[in-house]
Backbone as CSV, one residue per row, in Angstrom:
resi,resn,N_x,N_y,N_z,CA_x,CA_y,CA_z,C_x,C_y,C_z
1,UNK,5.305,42.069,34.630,4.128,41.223,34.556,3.155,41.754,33.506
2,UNK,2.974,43.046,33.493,2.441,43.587,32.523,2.454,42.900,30.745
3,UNK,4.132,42.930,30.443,4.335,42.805,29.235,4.247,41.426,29.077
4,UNK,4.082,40.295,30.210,3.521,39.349,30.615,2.211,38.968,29.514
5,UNK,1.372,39.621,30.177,0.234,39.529,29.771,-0.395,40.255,28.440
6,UNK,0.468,41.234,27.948,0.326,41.845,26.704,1.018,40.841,25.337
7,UNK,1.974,39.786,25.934,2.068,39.145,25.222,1.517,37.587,25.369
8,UNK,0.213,37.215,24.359,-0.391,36.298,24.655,-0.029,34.978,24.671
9,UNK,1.106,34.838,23.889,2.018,33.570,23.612,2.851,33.221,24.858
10,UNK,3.395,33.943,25.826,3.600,34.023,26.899,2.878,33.580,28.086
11,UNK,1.521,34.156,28.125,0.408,33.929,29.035,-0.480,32.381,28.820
12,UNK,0.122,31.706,27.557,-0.820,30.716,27.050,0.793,30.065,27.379
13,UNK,1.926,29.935,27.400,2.828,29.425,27.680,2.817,28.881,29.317
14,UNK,2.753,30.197,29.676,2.633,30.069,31.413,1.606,29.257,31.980
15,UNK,0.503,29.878,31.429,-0.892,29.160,32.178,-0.664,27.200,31.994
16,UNK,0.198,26.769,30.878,0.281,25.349,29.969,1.484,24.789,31.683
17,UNK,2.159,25.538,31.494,3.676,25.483,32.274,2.645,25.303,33.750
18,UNK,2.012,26.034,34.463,1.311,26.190,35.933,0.375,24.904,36.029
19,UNK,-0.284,24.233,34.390,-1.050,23.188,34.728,-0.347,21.728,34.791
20,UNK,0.275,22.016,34.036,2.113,20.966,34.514,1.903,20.174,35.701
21,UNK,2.481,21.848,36.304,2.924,21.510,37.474,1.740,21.330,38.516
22,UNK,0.642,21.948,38.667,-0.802,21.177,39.123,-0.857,19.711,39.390
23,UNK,-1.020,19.299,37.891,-1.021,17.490,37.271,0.207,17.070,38.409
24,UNK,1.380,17.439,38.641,2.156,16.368,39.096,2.479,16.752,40.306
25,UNK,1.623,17.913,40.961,1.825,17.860,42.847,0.550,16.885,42.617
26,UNK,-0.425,16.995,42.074,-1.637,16.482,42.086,-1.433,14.467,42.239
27,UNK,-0.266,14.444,41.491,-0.182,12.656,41.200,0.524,12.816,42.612
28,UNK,1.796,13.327,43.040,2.740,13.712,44.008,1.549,12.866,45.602
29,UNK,0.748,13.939,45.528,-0.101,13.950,46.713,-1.169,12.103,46.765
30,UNK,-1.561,11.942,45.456,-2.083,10.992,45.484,-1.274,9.489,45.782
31,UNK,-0.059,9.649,45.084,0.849,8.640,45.123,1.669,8.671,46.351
32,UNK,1.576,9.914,47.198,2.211,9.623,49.079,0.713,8.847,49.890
33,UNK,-0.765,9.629,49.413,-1.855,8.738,50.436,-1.679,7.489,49.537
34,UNK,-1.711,7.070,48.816,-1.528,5.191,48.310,-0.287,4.370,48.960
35,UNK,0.825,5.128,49.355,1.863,4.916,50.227,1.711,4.567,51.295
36,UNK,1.051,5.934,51.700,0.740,5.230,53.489,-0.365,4.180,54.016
37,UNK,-1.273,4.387,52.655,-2.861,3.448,52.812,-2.477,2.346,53.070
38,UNK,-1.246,1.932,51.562,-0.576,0.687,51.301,0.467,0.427,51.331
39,UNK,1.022,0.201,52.426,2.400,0.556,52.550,3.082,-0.798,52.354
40,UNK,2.520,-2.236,52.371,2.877,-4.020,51.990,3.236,-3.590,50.286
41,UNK,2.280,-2.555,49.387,2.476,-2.665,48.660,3.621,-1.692,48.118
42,UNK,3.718,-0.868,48.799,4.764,0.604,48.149,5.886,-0.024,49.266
43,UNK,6.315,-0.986,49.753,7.625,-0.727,50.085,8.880,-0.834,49.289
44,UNK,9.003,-0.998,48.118,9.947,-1.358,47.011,10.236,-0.025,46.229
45,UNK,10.493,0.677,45.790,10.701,1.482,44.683,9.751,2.657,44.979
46,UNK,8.726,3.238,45.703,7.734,4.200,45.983,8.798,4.922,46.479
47,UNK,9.593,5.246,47.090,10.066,6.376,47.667,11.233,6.969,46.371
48,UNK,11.461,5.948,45.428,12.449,6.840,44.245,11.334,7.534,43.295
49,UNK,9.889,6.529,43.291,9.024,7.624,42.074,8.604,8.550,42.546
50,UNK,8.205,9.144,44.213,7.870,9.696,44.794,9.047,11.110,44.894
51,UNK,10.345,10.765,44.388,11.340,11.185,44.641,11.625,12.069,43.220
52,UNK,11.386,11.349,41.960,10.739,11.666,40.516,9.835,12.489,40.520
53,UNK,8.835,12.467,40.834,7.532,13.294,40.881,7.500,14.589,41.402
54,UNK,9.045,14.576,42.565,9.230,16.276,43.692,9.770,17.022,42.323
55,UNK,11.109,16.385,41.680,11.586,16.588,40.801,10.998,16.996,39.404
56,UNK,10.040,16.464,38.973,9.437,17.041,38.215,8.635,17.969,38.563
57,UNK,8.208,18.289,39.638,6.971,19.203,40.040,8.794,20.368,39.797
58,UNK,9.115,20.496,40.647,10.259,21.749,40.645,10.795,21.741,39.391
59,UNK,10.857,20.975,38.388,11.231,21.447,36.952,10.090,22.140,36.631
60,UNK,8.748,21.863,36.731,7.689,22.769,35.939,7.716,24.050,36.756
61,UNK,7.999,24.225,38.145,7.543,25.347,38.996,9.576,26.585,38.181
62,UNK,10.107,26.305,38.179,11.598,26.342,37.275,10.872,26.858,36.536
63,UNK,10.305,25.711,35.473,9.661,26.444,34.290,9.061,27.406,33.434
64,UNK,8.267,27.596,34.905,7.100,28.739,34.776,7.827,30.085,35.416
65,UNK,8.872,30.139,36.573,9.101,31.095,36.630,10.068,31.974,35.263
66,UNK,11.097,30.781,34.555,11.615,31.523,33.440,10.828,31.726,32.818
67,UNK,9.469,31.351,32.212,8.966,32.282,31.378,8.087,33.568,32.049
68,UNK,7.727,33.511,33.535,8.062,34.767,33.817,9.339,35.960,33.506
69,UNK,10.746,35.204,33.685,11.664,35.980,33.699,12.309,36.481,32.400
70,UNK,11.691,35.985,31.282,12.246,35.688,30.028,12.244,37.687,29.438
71,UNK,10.583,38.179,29.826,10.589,39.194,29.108,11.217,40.127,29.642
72,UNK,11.826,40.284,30.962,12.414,40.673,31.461,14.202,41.533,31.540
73,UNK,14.404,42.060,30.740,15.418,42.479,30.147,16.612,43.226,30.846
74,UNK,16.556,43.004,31.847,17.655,43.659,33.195,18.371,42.797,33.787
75,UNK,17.881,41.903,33.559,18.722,40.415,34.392,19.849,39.884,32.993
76,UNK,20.860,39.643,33.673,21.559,39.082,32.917,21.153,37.671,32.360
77,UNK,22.400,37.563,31.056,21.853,36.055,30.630,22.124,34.828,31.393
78,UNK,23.046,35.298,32.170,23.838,34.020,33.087,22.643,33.261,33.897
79,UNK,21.590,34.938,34.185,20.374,33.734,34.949,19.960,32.459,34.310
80,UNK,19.167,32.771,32.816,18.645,32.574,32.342,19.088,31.238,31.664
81,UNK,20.591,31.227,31.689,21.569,29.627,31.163,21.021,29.154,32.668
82,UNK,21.435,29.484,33.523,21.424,28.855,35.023,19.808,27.768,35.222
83,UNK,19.433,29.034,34.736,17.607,28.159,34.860,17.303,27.351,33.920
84,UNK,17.879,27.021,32.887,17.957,26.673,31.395,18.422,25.321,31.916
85,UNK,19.421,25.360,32.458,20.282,24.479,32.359,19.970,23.266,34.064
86,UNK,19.306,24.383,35.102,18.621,22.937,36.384,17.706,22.742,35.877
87,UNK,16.515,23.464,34.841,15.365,22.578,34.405,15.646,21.966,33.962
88,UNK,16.720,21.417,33.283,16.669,20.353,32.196,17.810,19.370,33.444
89,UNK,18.032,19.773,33.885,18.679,18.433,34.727,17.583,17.632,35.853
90,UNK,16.407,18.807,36.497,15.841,18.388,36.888,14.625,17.360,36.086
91,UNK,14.283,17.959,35.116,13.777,17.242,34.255,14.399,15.452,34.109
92,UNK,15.233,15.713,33.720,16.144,14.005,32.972,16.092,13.128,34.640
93,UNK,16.351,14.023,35.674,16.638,13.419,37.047,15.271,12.752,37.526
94,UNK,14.432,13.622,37.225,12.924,13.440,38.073,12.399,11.962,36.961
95,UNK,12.402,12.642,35.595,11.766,11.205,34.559,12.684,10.245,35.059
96,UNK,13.787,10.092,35.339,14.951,8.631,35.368,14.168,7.933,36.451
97,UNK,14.005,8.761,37.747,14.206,8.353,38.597,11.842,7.593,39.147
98,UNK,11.625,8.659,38.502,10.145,8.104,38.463,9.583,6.752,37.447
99,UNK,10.794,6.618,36.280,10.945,5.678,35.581,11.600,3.749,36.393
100,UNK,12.690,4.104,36.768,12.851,3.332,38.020,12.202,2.663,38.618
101,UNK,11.674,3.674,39.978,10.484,3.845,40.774,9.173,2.763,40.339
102,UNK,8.874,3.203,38.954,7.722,2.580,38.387,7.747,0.995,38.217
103,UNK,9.257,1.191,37.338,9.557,-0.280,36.974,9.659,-1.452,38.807
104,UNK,10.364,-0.566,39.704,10.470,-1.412,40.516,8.813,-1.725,41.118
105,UNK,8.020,-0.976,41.621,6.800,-1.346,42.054,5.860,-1.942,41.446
106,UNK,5.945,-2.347,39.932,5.700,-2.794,38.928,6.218,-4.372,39.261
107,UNK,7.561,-4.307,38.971,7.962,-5.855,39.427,7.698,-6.230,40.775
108,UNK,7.440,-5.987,42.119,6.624,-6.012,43.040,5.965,-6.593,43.242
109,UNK,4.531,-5.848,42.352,3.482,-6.302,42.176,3.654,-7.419,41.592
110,UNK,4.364,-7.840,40.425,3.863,-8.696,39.834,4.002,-10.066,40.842
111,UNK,5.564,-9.787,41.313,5.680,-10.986,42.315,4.841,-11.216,43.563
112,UNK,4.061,-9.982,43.871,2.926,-10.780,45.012,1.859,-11.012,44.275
113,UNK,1.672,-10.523,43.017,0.079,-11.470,41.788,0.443,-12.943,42.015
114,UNK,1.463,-13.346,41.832,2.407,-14.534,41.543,2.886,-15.368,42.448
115,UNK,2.538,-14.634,43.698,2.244,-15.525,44.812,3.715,-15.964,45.682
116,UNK,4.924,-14.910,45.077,6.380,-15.592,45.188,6.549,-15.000,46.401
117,UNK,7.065,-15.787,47.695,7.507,-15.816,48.619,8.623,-14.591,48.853
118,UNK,9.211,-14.547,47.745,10.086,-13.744,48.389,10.221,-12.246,47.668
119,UNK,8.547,-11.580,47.531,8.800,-10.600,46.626,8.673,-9.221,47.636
120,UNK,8.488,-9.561,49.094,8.339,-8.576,50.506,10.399,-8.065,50.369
C-alpha cells in the first residue's frame, strides 16, 4: 500500500476507479427505491438494468482492487490475466444488459404515454 501511494499515478488511478464505483451503487440504490415506489412502472425490463448496474458496480470494485494488486510483485501473472480478463467480461455483461433493461422500460413507457392497452 505504501508503494501505492508513493506512486501518484496509481493513487489518482484508484481514487478515479473508487468514484466509479460510488456513481453506480449510487444509481444501483436509486434505481431499486424507483422500483419499489413504482413498481406499474418498472415491471418490464427493471430487473435486467438493475441486473447491469450489480455488474458494473463489481467490474469497478474488480477494478480498483487490480490496481491495488498491480504494484505488487509476488503474485503471479495468472492473477492478474484472471482479473483482466472478469473485468472485462463483467464490464460488456453489465453495459449489454443495462442497455436492454433501458431500452425495454423505455418502450414501456412510451406505450403507457400512448395510452396502449396492452403495454402492462
Amino acid at each position: 500500500m505504501t508503494s501505492l501511494l508513493t506512486n501518484g499515478y496509481s493513487a489518482v488511478t484508484l481514487l478515479v476507479e473508487l468514484l466509479e464505483a460510488f456513481v453506480c451503487l449510487l444509481s444501483l440504490v436509486l434505481s431499486y427505491q424507483l422500483m419499489k415506489k413504482y413498481p406499474h412502472y418498472a415491471s418490464k425490463g427493471y430487473l435486467l438494468m438493475l441486473s447491469g448496474l450489480i455488474l458494473l458496480f463489481l467490474h469497478f470494485i474488480i477494478d480498483a482492487i487490480d490496481t491495488i494488486l498491480y504494484d505488487n510483485e509476488t503474485l503471479p501473472k495468472s492473477y492478474y490475466i484472471i482479473l483482466d480478463n472478469s473485468e472485462a467480461l463483467l464490464a460488456v455483461f453489465g453495459s449489454l444488459f443495462l442497455t436492454i433493461g433501458l431500452y425495454i422500460v423505455t418502450r414501456q413507457l412510451m406505450n403507457l404515454w400512448s395510452g396502449d392497452p396492452n403495454s402492462t
